[in-house]
N, C-alpha and C positions, 0 to 999 in steps of 0.2 A: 693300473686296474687289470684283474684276468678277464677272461672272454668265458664266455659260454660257451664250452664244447660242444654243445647240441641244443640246435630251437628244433622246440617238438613241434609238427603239425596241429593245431585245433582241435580235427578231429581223433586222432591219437592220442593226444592231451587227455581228452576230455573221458573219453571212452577209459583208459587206463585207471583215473580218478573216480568215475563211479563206480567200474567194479571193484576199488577197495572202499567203499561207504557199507557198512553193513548193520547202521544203526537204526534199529526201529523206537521209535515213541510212544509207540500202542494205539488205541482209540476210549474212545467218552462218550457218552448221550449227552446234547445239549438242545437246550430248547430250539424248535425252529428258525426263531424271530432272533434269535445271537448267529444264525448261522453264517451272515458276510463274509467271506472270504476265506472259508475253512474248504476241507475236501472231505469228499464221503465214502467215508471207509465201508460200503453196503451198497451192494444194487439198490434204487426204489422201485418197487412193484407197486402200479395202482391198484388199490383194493376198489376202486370202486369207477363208476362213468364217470367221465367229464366231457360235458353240462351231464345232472341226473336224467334229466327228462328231457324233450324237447323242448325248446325254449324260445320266444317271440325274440328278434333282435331288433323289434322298433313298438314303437306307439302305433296302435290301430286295431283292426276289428281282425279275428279268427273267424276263417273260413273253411266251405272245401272248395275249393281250385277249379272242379268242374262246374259251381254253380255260377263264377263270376265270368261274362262274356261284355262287362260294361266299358262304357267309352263318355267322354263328355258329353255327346249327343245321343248316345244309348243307355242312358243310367239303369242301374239294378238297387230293387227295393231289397233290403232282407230281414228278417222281424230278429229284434235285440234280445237275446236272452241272460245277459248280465256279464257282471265284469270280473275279472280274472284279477286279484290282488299278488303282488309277487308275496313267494314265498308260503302263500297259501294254494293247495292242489284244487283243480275244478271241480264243483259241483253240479256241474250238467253236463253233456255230450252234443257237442253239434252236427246238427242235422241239414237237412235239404235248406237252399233258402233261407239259413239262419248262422249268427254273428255273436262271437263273443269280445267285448272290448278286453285289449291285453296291452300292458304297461313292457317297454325293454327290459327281459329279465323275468316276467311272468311264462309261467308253464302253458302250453296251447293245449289246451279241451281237446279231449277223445274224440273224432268224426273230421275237426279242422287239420289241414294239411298246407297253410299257408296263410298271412297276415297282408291285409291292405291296407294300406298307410293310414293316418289319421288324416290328413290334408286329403287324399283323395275320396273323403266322405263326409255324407251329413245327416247328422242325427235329428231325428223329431219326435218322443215318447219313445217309444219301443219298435219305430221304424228308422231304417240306418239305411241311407242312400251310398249306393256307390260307384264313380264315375271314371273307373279304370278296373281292367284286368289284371288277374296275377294267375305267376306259374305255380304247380305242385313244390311245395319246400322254400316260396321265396318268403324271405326275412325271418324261416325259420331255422335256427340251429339244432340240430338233430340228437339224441343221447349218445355219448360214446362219440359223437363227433371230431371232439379235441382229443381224448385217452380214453383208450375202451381198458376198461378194466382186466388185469393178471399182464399186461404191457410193462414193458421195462420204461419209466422215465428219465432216470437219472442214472448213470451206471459208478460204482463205484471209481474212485478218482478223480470225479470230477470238484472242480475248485469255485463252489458256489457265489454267484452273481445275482443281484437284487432278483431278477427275473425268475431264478431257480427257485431261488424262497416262495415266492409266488405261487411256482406251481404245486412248491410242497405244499403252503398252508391251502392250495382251492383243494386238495387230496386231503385235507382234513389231519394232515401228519403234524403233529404238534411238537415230538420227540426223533430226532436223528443222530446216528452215528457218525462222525467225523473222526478222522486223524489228529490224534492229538499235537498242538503247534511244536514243535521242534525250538530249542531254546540254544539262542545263535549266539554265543560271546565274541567282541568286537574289541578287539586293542588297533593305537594306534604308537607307535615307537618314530623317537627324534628327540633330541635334545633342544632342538629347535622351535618344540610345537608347546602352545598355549590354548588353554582353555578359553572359548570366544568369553567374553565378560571381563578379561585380566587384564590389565594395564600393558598396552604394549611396550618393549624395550629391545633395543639394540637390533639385533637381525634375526630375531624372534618371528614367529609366523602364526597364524590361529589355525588348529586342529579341523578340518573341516571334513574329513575321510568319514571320522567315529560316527557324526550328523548325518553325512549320504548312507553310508552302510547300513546305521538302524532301521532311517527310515525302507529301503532297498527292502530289506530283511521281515519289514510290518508287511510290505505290498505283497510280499509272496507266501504272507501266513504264519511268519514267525514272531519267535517272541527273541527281541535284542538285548542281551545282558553288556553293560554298558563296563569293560575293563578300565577304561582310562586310559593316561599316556603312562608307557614305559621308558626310562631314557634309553640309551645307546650304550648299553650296560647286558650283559651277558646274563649276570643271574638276576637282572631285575626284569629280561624278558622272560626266560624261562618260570620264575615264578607265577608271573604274569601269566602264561600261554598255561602251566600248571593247572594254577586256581579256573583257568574256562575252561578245559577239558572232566573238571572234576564238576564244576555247574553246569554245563550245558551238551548238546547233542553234537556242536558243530562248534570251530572256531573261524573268525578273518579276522587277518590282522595286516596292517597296511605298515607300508614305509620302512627300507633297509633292506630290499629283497634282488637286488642285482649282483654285484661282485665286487663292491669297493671293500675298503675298510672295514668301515662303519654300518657294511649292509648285513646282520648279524641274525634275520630271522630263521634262514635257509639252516644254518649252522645250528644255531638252537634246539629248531625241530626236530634234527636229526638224531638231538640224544633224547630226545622224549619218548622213544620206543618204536616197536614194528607197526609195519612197515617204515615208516619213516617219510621222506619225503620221496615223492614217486617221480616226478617232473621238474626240471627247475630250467626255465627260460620255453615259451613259447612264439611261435613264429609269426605273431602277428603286434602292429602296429597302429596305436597305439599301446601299451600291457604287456612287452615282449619279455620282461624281468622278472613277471609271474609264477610260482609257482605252488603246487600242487600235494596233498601231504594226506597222510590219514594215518591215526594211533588209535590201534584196537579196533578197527572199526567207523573211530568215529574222522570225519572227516577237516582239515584244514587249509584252510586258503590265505594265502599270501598273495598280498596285492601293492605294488607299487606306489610309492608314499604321493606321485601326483596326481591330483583327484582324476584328471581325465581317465587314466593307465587304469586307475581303483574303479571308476564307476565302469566298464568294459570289463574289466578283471571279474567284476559280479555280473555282469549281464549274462555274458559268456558260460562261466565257470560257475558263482553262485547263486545264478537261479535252476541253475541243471540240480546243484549239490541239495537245495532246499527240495525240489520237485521228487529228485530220489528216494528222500527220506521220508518225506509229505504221501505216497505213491501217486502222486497228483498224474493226470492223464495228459493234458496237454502243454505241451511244448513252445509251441509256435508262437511268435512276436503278428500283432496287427501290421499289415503290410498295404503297403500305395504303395500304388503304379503312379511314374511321374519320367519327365524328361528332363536327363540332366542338362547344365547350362554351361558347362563347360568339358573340357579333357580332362582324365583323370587314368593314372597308370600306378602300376604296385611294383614295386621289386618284388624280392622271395619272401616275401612276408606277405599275410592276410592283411590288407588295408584296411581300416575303417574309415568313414569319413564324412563326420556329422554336416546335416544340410538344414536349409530352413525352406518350407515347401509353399508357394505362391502362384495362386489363380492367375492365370492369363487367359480368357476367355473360356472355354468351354477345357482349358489345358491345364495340368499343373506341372509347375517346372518343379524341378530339385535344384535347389541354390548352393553347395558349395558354402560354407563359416569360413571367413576368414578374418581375424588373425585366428588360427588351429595348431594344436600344438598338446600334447601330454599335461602341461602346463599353466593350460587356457580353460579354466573351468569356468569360465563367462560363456566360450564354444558353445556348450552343454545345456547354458541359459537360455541361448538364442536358437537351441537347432529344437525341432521338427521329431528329426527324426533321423536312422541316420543307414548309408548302406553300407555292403559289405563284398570289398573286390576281391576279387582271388588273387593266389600269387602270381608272379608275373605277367597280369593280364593287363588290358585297357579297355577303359570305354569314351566313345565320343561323345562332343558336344552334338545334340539331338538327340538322343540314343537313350529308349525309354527301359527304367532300371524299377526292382524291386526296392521300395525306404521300409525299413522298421522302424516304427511310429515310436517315439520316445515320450510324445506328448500326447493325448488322444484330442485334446481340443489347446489349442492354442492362438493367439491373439493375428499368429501369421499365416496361420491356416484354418481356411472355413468350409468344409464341403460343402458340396452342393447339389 
């Protein structure tokens, strides 16, 4: 078998690959309530306040602030002048000495500048007893409080989360512009590999890359065009790799990407046009047979036929490649702080090294998977989450480390 003349650095890898991505997908108006997980191709400007008016944030009586000096032993009488229904605007103004009942969510009457609880009052006809003080503004939410209006909410790029929707639909925005999803074809090549459902036989194995990659590909906004297995066959990959450059924005294709024989993707690529393949073998471990590619524009990723090597290959590489083309803004993996529980050192290679992360009192450790291995896609089942050592570094046992969170909630980890 030949060697790799050259493991590129990560960050050089990565950087060389997206400045040849040059593929855009455009953008769409889609209703608000589809918007999960798209990115917003447009600033949101609030056209309007949030809350409109000022707005009671409990059950109880509107007042002004300066008339209430009451205590359980000092009650204050104040004459009732009617109740504040949400969603309908007040028809009276309160004055000296007098109380409007207002529901959480009701607008507070012109004169009141403050709400006292329902519990610390008692009502009898059109006299409303009150056995506590309040400040100027308490339990009221002010106009413009949340988003004054001509403010930026949302900027474009961003890769909207139930919460976002939220604040579109309380803005009244019912139509948004998004990046249109990028459509990601996924081969997987080995004369080896079986579709999960097939009868197993001889030293046959089930395809399991095509399944992580789609789903991979959903999570970050894309749409996964589904190529199938290629065998270990020259122009049955090329066809193959063909047909998704001609469907889609982006291609990944797994399995044959090191320097044996039979590892036939690298080669392939390379007659598929300019640039060609830009990177071939990267300096980190597990994924190190990775490489890199772009035709016309549009871009390809080759990832190592074992799932672990494949699901890193896209952490890495194809959530960058989908985020470029997406112009999605944020980058950054969810991160814990945690102690690791043992020693852990890297040759010249980037380490990776999934953990499973576990409470111990007011502590979380990072635990170390083991059995782990390129090989070991059970690893992957079990971790957490997972960090990332530089090259030839070390860290000790005690020694509190950045995890990127693989799982956000998991059976072995519970914050708290």
């Amino acid at each position: 078998m030949k060697k790799f003349l050259k493991y590129t650095p990560i960050k050089e890898a990565l950087a060389t690959f997206l400045d040849a991505i040059t593929i855009h997908t455009g953008t769409e108006s889609i209703p608000t309530i589809e918007g999960l997980h798209r990115v917003l191709a447009r600033d949101v400007v609030a056209s309007v306040d949030l809350p409109s008016e000022n707005m009671s944030t409990r059950d109880g009586y509107a007042v002004r602030s300066e008339d209430v000096n009451a205590s359980l032993k000092n009650p204050f009488t104040f004459r009732f002048l009617g109740e504040v229904k949400i969603g309908t605007p007040p028809k009276f103004r309160v004055g000296g000495q007098e109380c409007a009942f207002v529901s959480t969510g009701s607008m507070i009457p012109n004169g009141a500048d403050a709400v006292v609880m329902f519990e610390y009052s008692k009502r009898g006809g059109n006299k409303v007893e009150f056995i506590k003080s309040v400040e100027k503004g308490e339990n009221v939410t002010y106009r413009g409080s949340d988003i004054k209006r001509g403010g930026t909410v949302l900027q474009a790029g961003t890769f909207l989360y139930s919460q976002d929707l939220g604040i579109l639909s309380a803005l009244g925005i019912g139509i948004i512009t998004v990046t249109k999803r990028p459509r990601v074809s996924i081969l997987s090549t080995g004369d080896e590999l079986l579709n999960p459902g097939q009868k197993m036989s001889g030293a046959k194995i089930y395809d399991t890359n095509r399944i992580i990659l789609s789903a991979l590909v959903k999570e970050e906004g894309g749409i996964p065009i589904d190529l199938g297995i290629a065998h270990d066959d020259e122009d049955e990959i090329r066809r193959k790799l063909e047909e998704g450059l001609k469907k889609s924005d982006a291609v990944i294709a797994s399995g044959g990407t090191s320097v044996g024989e039979k590892d036939l993707l690298p080669t392939v690529v390379g007659t598929l046009g300019r640039p060609g393949v830009l990177v071939h073998g990267i300096a980190m471990r597990p994924g190190s047979p990775i490489a890199l590619a772009s035709i016309e524009g549009k871009p390809i990723l080759l990832t190592p036929g074992f799932s672990v090597s494949c699901i890193f290959g896209f952490y890495i590489f194809g959530r960058a490649m989908l985020r470029k083309i997406l112009t999605r803004r944020e980058l950054d993996g969810v991160l814990i702080r945690a102690t690791i529980t043992e020693d852990i050192e890297s040759d010249e290679m980037t380490r990776f090294v999934l953990v499973k992360l576990i409470h111990q009192g007011s502590n979380v450790k990072a635990e170390p998977i083991h059995p782990s291995g390129s090989n070991i896609l059970s690893s992957f089942v079990r971790a957490d989450g997972y960090l990332m050592l530089a090259p030839k570094s070390s860290i000790k046992k005690g020694q509190n480390v950045d995890i990127v969170m693989t799982r956000l909630f998991s059976a072995n980890f519970n914050p708290r």
